[in-house]
N, C-alpha and C positions, 0 to 999 in steps of 0.2 A: 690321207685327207689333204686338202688345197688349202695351202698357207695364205693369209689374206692379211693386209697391209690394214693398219687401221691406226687410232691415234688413242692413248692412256687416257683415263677418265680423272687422273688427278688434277694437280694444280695445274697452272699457266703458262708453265714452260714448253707443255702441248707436244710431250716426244712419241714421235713413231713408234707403234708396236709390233709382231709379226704374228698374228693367231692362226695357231694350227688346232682345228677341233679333233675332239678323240671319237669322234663317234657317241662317244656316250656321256653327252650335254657335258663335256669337260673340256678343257681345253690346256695346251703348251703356250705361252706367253714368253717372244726374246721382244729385246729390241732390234730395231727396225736400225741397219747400218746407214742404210741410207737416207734419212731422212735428217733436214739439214739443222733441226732444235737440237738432235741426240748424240745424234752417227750412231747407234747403236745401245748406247748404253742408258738405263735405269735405274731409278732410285729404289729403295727396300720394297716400298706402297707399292712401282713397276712392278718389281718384279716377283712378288706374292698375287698379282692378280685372278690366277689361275684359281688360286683357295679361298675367291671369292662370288664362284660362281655358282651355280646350283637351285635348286629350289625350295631348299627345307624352311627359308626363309622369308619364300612370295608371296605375295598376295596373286591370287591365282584367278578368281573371279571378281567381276561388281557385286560391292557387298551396299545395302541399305541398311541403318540400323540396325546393324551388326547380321545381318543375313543376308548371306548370296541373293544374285540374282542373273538376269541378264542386261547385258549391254544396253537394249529396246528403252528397258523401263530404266533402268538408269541413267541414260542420255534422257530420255524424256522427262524425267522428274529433276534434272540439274536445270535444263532448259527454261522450264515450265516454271520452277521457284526464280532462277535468275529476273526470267521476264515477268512473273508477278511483282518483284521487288522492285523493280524500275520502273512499269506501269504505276506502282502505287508512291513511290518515292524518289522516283528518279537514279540519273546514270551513276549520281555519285553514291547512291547505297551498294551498292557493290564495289568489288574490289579482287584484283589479282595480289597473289605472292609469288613473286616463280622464283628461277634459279639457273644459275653459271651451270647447274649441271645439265641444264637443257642447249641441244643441238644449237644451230642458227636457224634453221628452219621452222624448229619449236618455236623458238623466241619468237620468231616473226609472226607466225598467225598469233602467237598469243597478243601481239602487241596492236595487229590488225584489228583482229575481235573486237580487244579493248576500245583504243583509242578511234577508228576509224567506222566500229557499227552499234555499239552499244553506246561509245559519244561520252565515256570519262575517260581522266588522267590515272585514275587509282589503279595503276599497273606497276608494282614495285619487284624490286628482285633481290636476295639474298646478297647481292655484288653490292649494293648499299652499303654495308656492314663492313665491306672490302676494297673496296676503289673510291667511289664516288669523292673522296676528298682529292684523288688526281685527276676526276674527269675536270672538275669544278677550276682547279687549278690548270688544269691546259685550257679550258677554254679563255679564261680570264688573262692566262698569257698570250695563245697562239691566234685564240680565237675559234677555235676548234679543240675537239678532245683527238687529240696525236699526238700518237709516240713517234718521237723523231727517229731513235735509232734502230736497230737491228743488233742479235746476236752475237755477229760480226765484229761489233766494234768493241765487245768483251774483250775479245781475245787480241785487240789489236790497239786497244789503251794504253799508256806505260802508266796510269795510275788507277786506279779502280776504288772509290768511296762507296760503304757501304751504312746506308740508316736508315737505321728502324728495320734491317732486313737480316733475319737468321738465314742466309742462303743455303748452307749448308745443311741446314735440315728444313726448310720450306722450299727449296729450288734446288736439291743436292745436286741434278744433272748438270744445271748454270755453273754451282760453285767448282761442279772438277773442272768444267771447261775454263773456270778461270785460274787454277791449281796447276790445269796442265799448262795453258799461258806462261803462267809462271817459271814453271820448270822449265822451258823451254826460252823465255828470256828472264834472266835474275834478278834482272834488275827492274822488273817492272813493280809496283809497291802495290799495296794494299790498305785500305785503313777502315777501321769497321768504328761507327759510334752507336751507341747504345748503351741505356743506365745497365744492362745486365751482359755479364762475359758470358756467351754462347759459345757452342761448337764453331762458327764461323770465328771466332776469332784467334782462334790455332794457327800461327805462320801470319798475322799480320803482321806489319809494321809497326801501326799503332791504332792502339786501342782507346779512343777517345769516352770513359764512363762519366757522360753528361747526366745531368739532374733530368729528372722524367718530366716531356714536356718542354724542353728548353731550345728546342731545333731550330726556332727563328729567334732565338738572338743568337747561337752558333752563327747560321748563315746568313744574318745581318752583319757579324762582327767580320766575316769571311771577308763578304761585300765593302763593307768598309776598308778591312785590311787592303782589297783590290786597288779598290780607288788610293789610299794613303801611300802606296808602293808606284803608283803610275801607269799601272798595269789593263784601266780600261780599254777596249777596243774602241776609240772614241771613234772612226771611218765607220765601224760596224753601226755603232748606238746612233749614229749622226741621221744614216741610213734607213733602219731598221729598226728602232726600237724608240717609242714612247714612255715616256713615266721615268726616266730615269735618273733626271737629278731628283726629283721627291722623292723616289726607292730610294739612293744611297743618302742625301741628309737623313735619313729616319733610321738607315742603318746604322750614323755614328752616332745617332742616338739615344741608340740600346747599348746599355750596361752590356758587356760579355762578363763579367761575374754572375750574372745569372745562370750559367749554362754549369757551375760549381767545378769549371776545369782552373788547370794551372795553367799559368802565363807561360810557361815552357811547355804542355801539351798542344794550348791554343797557338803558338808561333812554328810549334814543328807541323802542323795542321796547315797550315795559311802556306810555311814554305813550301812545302811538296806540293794542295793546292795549285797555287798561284804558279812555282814554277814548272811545274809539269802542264805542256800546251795540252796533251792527250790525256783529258779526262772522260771517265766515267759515272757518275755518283748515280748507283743504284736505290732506291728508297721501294719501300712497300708498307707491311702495315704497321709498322713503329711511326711512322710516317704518318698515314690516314687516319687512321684509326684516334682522332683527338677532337676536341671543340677547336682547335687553330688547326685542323687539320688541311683544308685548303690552302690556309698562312703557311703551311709547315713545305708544300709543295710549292708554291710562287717563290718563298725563302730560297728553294734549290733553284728554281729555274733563273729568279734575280742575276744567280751567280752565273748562269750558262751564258746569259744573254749579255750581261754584260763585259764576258772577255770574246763575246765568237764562238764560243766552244760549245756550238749545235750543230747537228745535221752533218757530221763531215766523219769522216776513219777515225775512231775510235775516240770522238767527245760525243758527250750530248748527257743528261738526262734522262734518268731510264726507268720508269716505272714495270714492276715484275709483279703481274698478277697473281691472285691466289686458287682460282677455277680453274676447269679446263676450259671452259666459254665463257668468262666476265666481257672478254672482250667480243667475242660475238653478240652479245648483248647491249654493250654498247653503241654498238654499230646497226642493230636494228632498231635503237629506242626503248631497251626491256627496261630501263628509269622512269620514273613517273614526271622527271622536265624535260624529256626528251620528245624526239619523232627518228624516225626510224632514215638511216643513211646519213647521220651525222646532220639531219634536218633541225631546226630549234621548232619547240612547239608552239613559242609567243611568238614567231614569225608571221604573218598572217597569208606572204607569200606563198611560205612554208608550209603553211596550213591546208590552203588551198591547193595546191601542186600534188599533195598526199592525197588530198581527198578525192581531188580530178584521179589519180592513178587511181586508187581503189574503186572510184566510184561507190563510194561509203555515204550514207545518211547524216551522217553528225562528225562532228570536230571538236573537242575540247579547247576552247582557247586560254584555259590556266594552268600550269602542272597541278598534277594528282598530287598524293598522300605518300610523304615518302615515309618508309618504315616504319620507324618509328609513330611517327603522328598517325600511320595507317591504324597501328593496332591500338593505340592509345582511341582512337577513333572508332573503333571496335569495341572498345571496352563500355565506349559511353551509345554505344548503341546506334550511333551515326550511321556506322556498315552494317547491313543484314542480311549480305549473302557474302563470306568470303572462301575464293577458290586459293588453295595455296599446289604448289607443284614442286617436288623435288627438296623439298625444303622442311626443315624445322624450328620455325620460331617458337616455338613452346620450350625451347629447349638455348636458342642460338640470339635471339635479343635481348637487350637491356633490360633489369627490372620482367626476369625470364617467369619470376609467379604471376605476375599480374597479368602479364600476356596470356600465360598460360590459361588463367580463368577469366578471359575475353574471348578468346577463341572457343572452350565451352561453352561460356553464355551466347553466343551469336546465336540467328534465331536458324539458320543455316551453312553448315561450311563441307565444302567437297575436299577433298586430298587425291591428289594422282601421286603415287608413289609405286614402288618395287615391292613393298614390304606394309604392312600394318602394324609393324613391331616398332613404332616410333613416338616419342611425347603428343608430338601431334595428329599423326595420324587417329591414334585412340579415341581423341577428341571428335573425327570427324562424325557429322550424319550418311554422310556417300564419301565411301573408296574405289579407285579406279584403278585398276592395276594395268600400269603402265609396263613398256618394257624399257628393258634395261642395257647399258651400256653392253655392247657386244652382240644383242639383239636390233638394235636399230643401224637408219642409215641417212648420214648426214655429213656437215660439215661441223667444224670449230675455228676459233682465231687463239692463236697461243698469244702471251706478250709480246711480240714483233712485229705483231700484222702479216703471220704467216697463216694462210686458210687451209686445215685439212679435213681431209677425211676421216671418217669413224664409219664401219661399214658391218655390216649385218655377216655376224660367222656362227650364229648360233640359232636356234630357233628357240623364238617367245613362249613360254610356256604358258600354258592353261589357255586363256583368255585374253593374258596382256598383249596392249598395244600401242604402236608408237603414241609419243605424245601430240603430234600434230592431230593426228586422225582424231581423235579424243575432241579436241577443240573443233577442228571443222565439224566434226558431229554436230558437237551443240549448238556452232553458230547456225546449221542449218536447220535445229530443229528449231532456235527463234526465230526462224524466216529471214538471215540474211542470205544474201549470192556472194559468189566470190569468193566459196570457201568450197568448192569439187574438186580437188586434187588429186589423185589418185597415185601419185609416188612423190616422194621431197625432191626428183626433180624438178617439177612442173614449180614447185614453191622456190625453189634456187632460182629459176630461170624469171620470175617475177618480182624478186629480194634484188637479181640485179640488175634487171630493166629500171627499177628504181633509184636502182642508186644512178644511172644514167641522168636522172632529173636535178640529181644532188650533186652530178657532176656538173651540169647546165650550168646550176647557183655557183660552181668557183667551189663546191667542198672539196673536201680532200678524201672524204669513201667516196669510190667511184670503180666498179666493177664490171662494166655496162659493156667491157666487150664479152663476157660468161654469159649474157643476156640470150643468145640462143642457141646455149652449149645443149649437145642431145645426151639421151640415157647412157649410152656407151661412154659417151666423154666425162660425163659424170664419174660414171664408175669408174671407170679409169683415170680420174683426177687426180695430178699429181700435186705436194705441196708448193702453193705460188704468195707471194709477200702483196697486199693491196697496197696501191690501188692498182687496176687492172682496165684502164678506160683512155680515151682517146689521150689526154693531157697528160696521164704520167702513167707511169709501167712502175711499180717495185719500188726499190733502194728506198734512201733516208729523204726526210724533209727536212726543210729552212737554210742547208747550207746556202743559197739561190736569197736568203732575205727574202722571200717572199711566204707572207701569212694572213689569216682570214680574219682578221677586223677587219671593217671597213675600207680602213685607208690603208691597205697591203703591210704594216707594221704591228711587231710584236709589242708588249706591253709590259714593264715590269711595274709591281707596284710598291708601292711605301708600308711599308708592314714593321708592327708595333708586335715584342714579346706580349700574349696573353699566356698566363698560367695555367694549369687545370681546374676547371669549376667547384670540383671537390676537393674539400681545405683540408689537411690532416691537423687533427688538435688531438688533445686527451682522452677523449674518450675515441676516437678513430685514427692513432697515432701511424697506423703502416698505409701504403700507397699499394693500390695492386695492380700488379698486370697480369694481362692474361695474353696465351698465345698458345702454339702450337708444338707437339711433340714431333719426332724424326719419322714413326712409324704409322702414328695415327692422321686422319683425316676427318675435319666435322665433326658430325656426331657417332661416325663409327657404326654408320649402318653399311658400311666396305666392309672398312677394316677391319672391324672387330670378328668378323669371319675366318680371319685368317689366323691361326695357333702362333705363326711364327713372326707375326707383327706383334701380337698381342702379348707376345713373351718377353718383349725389350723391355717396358713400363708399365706390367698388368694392373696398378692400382692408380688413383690420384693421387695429389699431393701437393704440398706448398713448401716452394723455397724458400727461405728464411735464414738471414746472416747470423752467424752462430752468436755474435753478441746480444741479437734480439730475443734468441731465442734462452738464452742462459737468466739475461733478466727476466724472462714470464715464466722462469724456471722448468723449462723444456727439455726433453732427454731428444736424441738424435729417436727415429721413427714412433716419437709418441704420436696421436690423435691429436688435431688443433682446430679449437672451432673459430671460424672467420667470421663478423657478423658487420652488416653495412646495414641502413636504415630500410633496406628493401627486401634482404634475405641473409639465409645463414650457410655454411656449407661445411662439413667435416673432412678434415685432408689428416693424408699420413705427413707429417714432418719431415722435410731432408735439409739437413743444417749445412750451408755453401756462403763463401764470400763470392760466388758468383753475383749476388743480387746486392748490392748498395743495404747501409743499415739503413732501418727504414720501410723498405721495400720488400715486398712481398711477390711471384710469382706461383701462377695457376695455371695448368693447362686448360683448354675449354670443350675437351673432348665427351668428359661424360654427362650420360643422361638420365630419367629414370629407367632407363632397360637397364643401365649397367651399372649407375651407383648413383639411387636417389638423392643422400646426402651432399652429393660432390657437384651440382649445376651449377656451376659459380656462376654463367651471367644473372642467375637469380639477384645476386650481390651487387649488379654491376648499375653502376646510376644512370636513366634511362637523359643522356646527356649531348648535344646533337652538337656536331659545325653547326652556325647557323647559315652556311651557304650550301654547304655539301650535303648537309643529313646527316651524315656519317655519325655513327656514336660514340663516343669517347671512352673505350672499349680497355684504354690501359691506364688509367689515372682515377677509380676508386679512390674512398678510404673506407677502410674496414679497421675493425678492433682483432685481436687477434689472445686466445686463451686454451689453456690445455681441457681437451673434453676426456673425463676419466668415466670410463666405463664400468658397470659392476664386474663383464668378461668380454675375453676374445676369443676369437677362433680362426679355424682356418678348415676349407674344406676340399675337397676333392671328389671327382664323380665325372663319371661317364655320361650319365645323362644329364639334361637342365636341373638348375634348381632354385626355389623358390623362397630365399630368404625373407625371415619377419626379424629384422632386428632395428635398431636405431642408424646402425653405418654397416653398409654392404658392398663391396665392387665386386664386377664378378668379371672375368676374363675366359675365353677359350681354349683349350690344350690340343695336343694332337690328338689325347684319347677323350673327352668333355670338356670340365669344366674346374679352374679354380676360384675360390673367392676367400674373401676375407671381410671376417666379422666382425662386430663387437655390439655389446647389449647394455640397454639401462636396466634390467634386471633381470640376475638369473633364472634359468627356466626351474621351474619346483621337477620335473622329471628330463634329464637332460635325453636320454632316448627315447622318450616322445617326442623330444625337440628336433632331434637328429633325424629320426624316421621321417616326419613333415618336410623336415627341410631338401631332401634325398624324393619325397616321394616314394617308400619301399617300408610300405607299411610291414610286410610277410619275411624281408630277407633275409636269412642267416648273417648273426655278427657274431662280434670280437668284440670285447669291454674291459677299457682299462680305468680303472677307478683310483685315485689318490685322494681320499677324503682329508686327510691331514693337508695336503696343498692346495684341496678344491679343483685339481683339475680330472677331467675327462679325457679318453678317447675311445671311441667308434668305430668298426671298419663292419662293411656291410657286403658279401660272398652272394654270387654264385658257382655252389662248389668251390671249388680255388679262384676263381675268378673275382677277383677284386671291380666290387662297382662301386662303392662310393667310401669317403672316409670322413671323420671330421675330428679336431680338434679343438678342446677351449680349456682355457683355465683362467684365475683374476687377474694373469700377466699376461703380458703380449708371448704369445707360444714362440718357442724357439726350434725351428724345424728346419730341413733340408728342403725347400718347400718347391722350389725348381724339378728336383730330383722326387719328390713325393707327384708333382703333378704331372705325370709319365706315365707313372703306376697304374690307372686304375682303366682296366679291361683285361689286365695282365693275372697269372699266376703269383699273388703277393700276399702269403700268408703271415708274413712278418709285417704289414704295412706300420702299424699302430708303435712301432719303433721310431719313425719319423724321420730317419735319415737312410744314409745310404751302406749296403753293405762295401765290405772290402773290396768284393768281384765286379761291384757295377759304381763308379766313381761318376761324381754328383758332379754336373756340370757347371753348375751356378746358374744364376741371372743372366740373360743373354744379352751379348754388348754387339754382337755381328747381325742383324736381322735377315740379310740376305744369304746366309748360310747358316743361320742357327747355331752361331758358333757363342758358347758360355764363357762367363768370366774366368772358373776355374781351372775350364779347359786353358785356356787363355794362360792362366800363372803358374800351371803346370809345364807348359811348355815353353814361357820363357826361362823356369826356373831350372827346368831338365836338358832344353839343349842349347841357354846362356844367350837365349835372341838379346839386340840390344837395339833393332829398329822395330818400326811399324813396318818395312817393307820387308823384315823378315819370319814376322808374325802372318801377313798374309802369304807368305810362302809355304810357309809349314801348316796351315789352318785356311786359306782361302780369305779369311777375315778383311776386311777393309779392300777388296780387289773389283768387287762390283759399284757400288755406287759410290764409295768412300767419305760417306758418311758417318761412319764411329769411328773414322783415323783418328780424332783427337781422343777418343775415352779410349783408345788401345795404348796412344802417346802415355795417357794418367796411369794408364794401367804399368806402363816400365816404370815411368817417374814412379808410382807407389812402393816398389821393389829395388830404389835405388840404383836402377841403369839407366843409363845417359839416353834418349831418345832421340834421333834424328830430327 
């Protein structure tokens, strides 16, 4: 079959992939050597792609109220409600939700649609939640939303600051390329800040654990320390830069005791800093993600601006996205303040130039509804047609119940998605079954401003189809023009004739020589960095001082420490954050596909410093219930001085498909920038107490299963499924409980009863063939439980033993995801042939040699065994 060149559907770093189809709807996934994000290489999410393909998952047809249909009546009954709703209440009762997972070409009709023929701003995107506090912050510095630098100046820093950014497992492909840097010059440093020790900070220099929330007085105090050492670029700020005796008075200002460092962490900080010319300070969502989250961004850029250290070989400010398209969407407008080419939408110039290109009926002249206020606006009944795409807010925003029963009560909501197996989707009245990553063909922008390709290697199953086609459908069945395309060339080649207009204006997206590239040159589109237009080709901005205010000067501003909104007192004494695992993605309508992601960290869970957890009198993986004034959520316990006392962390992966109990943003206080939107997504308080169950359990099975208990997660195996239970009260016949839960009302079992201890076990045959198992007793079961969920499709008449025989050795917990490699394989073999590195653990096992991401838990793993780790 023909290997085809395309771009991974993950996060931002946007690496080249290579897909070879099997013929039979499967597919081989390497990376792509050549492509200039990766060179080749892949992170765990890369390179499990493959076992996330298929269709047992799709949504296959247009369903209405919960029944198929066709396309006809389903475009025509979206259309037909959309345009009653407007006729009767205008543009602003409607409303988009879209998403970083959509193409550029998606983004752009959808933003056209919106803003240029229906004539509102209520066009918001999932990237809210993720950027929007650095779009808000470049513009307010540059004047435009740019990224100055490139890739490039990773590896070519001699200092690299990392905040608010787990790279290493949100960007693992970035962090080796800065690993391998490293290696390759010794002496270039690293320093990672963050209230919590992550995998990125393995082999730093230093590790700066600030108080949560404190980044702008860190980088006021930086700014200060600048200025008191003499260190300004005063030629440069004299030049180029506004605002900056008011930035730095306000800087010494601010107390740096706030930030809860020592006056020996904060001076080793300022030295390196300050004396290192070649900086890099990476920020992502530790970063955005706050009510000072634009402050938190301007705080970083203050400091760029004011030594020089923009725009040139290896300084600048580097915002690293979390999509594979945030930034393609920025670039078209997919913001509810935006317009499309880096255009402003209160421009009135602006306005008109967009609307002259479109030849569009109406213009919004105030931004729409971003996220947040969108579904709060929903709730109250303001919106009464909302389309969402690609996305799950019932599940992914602040105060995640409420939303949840706004998007219900709406009096109509459509969902384009892959799948109807989703919080939201369930909700919808009309599903559109789009296709999917690997099916479509389009472009992305990674964090760089590097545009590739994603290209069609599969064919769409059932009925779906691209998301553009979807949308100009509908536009055309409410009687606009300007939406007949017939391939997402024709929509690239009009995306960058436009942006030709917004080169006119002096912006800096400007594409407009693509403007009449043909299908062939399409397809064959190589990865190229914008802009791409008469005034500039590629490379970095602002080394040149020149920037899009007004008057050709950058801006820094005076910015004041604000706290987080949510106060921690006694009755809500922990801080929570939330964030990302190594293996999972969003809501884990990917990944959770895949056995061999989903076997790193198959349950939730909440980190908690073991002193906090000794006074609410905690065992190491008891049940903890978190409760904040908006919801509640059930976690396993893992007791770590990773997280500050105090502080609490949550991943924000699960949903009701996977573990009702576990939504944390349920918990999360619907909390805004007020210039960004952005939500304040890691600075909660919650209460935090032991939830004791009457029992637990634990189960196994070949096919799905449909638990009824109080706390459930359930995860995927190579042969089904596992999960983990627990109840507020015992079942009165536990193998009726067991049969329901399996589904197998008729099977042949095995019954192990201990009335004296109360517990049970189950296993459920065909003939020898083991199909499902379960365990429960009033304590948390103690099982080989890695090794138990293997079992079941197999020959396993002893299963109800619960561990493993002599002949088949239990591999543990899996710490390698890109090769499946277990803990205990792991301690077996440092303990049997005397390894004493991580580079000689990936020698004998593979382990840490692909994306090198669990090097630091293979490090914990010698250090637990008392050998010296490299």
């Amino acid at each position: 079959m023909t290997t085809v060149k395309s771009t991974c559907p993950y996060c931002g770093v946007g690496c080249g992939v290579l897909l070879t189809p099997d013929g039979k709807g499967g597919l081989t996934v390497k990376g792509d050597p050549d492509h200039p994000a990766n060179f080749g290489r892949l992170c765990s999410k890369g390179s499990a792609l493959a076992e996330t393909v298929g269709t047992d998952h799709r949504l296959l047809a247009p369903r209405v109220d919960g029944q198929d249909t066709d396309w006809d009546s389903a475009l025509d009954l979206v259309a037909d409600r959309f345009r009653a709703v407007i006729d009767e209440h205008g543009p602003d009762a409607v409303a988009f939700y879209v998403s970083g997972q959509l193409l550029t070409e998606d983004y752009y009709v959808a933003n056209k649609l919106m803003k240029g023929f229906i004539g509102s701003a209520n066009i918001d995107t999932n990237s809210r939640l993720c950027m929007s506090s650095t779009v808000a912050g470049h513009k307010r510095a540059f004047g435009t939303d740019t990224v100055p630098g490139t890739y490039e100046d990773l590896e070519e820093a001699d200092l690299i600051v990392l905040t608010g950014s787990n790279l290493a497992w949100c960007h693992p492909v970035l962090y080796q390329r800065i690993l391998a840097a490293r290696k390759a010059r010794p002496e270039m440093k690293l320093v990672v800040i963050d209230p919590r020790r992550t995998a990125s900070c393995d082999g730093a220099d230093l590790h700066l654990k600030l108080a949560a929330g404190s980044d702008v007085a860190l980088f006021n105090a930086l700014l200060a320390e600048i200025d008191r050492r003499g260190m300004l670029n005063q030629d440069w700020l004299d030049a180029h830069v506004e605002g900056a005796e008011d930035a730095i008075a306000s800087a010494h200002a601010c107390d740096p005791a706030i930030t809860g460092l020592s006056d020996a962490d904060l001076q080793a900080f300022f030295d390196l800093w300050i004396g290192t010319q070649k900086v890099v300070t990476i920020f992502s969502q530790g970063v955005n993600q706050s009510s000072a989250g634009t402050d938190k961004v301007n705080a970083i850029l203050n400091c760029h601006l004011a030594t020089g250290r923009i725009g040139t070989l290896g300084c600048g400010p580097f915002s690293v996205t979390g999509q594979p398209n945030a930034m393609g969407g920025r670039e078209v407008g997919g913001l509810a303040n935006m317009l499309a080419c880096h255009l402003d939408l209160e421009n009135a110039e602006h306005r008109d130039a967009v609307q002259g290109f479109w030849s569009s009926p109406a213009m919004p002249e105030k931004p729409g509804l971003k996220a947040v206020d969108m579904f709060k606006a929903l709730s109250e009944g303001r919106i009464k047609a909302l389309w969402v795409i690609h996305s799950n807010p019932a599940v992914t925003l602040p105060d995640a119940d409420k939303v949840r029963d706004a998007v219900k009560g709406c009096d109509f909501v459509v969902v384009s998605d892959i799948t109807e197996r989703t919080d939201t989707a369930r909700l919808a009245d009309v599903l559109l079954p789009a296709s999917a990553w690997s099916e479509k063909s389009g472009t992305v922008t990674n964090s760089d401003r590097t545009i590739s390709r994603q290209r069609t290697v599969l064919e769409a199953p059932g009925q779906a189809q691209p998301d553009w086609w979807i949308m100009a459908q509908v536009a055309q069945r409410m009687g606009y023009a300007g939406f007949d395309w017939k391939e997402p060339v024709e929509i690239f080649r009009e995306y960058a004739a436009l942006s030709g207009i917004a080169g006119q204006f002096g912006r800096d997206f400007d594409i407009s020589n693509l403007s009449q590239i043909d299908g062939g040159a399409y397809d064959a589109m190589q990865p190229f960095r914008w802009p791409q237009g008469p005034a500039k080709e590629g490379g970095r901005f602002f080394a040149d001082g020149a920037f899009y205010h007004a008057g050709g000067k950058a801006k820094m501003l005076a910015l004041t420490h604000r706290p987080p909104v949510s106060v921690q007192d006694g009755a809500r004494p922990f801080r929570l954050n939330t964030g990302r695992l190594r293996d999972q993605w969003h809501t884990m309508t990917r990944t959770a596909l895949s056995p061999r992601l989903s076997a790193h960290l198959p349950e939730p869970f909440v980190d908690m410093h073991p002193e906090d957890a000794a006074h609410l009198g905690l065992k190491p993986a008891d049940l903890v219930r978190l409760t904040s004034p908006h919801g509640t959520a059930i976690l396993r316990l893992r007791q770590t001085d990773d997280v500050a006392k105090g502080d609490v962390f949550v991943p924000m992966h699960w949903t009701g498909e996977t573990a009702p109990a576990a939504r944390i943003d349920a918990l999360v206080a619907p909390v805004v920038d007020p210039i960004s939107g952005q939500p304040e997504s890691k600075a909660s308080t919650v209460s935090a107490e032991a939830f004791v169950p009457a029992w637990y359990g634990f189960a196994i099975s070949t096919g799905d299963l449909t638990p009824d208990c109080a706390y459930w997660a359930r995860a995927r195996t190579i042969q089904g499924w596992r999960a983990e239970l627990a109840g507020d009260a015992t079942p009165e016949d536990w193998e009726t409980y067991a049969r329901g839960l399996f589904g197998l009302p008729d099977a042949d079992t095995q019954v192990l009863r201990d009335a004296k201890r109360g517990t049970f076990r189950i296993a459920f045959f065909d003939g020898e063939i083991l199909l499902a198992a379960f365990y429960a007793g009033p304590q948390p079961v103690i099982l080989m439980r890695d090794f138990l969920a293997g079992l079941p499709g197999t020959e396993t008449l002893w299963a109800l033993a619960g561990q493993a025989r002599g002949d088949t050795p239990d591999p543990g917990p899996v710490v390698c995801s890109c090769f499946a490699v277990g803990r205990n394989t792991i301690f077996r073999e440092i303990e049997g042939k005397g390894l004493t590195t991580v580079e000689q653990i990936g020698a004998c096992l593979s382990a840490g040699t692909n994306c090198g991401s669990c090097k630091s838990e293979l490090a914990g793993l010698l250090a637990s065994v008392n050998v010296p780790a490299e």
